[in-house]
C-alpha positions in Angstrom: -1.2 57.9 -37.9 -2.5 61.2 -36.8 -6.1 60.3 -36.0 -4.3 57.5 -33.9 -2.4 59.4 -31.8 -5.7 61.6 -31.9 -7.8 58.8 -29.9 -4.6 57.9 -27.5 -4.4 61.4 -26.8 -8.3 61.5 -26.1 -8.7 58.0 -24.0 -5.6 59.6 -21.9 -7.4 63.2 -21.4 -10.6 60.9 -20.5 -8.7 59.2 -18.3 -6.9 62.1 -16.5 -10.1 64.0 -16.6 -11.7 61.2 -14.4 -8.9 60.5 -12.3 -9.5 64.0 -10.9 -12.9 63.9 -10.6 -12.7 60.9 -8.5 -10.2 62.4 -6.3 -12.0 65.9 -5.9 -15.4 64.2 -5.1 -13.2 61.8 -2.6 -11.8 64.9 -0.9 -15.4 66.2 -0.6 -16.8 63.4 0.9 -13.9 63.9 3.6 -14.6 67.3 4.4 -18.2 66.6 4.3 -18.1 63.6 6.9 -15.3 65.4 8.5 -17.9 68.3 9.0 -20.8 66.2 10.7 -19.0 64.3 12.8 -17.9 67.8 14.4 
């Protein structure tokens, strides 16, 4: 049971963890094209 929850709790931190990667390197390919079209 506990090494279960364990590995849910790990897949979902993975998951979060990329989710904000992916949205932090979004945002700096805004600024960054935002930048050079300037």
């Amino acid at each position: 049971m506990t090494s279960y929850s364990f590995k849910n709790y790990d897949k979902y931190s993975m998951e979060s963890i990329h989710n904000s990667l992916q949205l932090s390197y979004c945002h700096f390919l805004k600024e960054n094209s935002f930048k050079s079209q300037e």
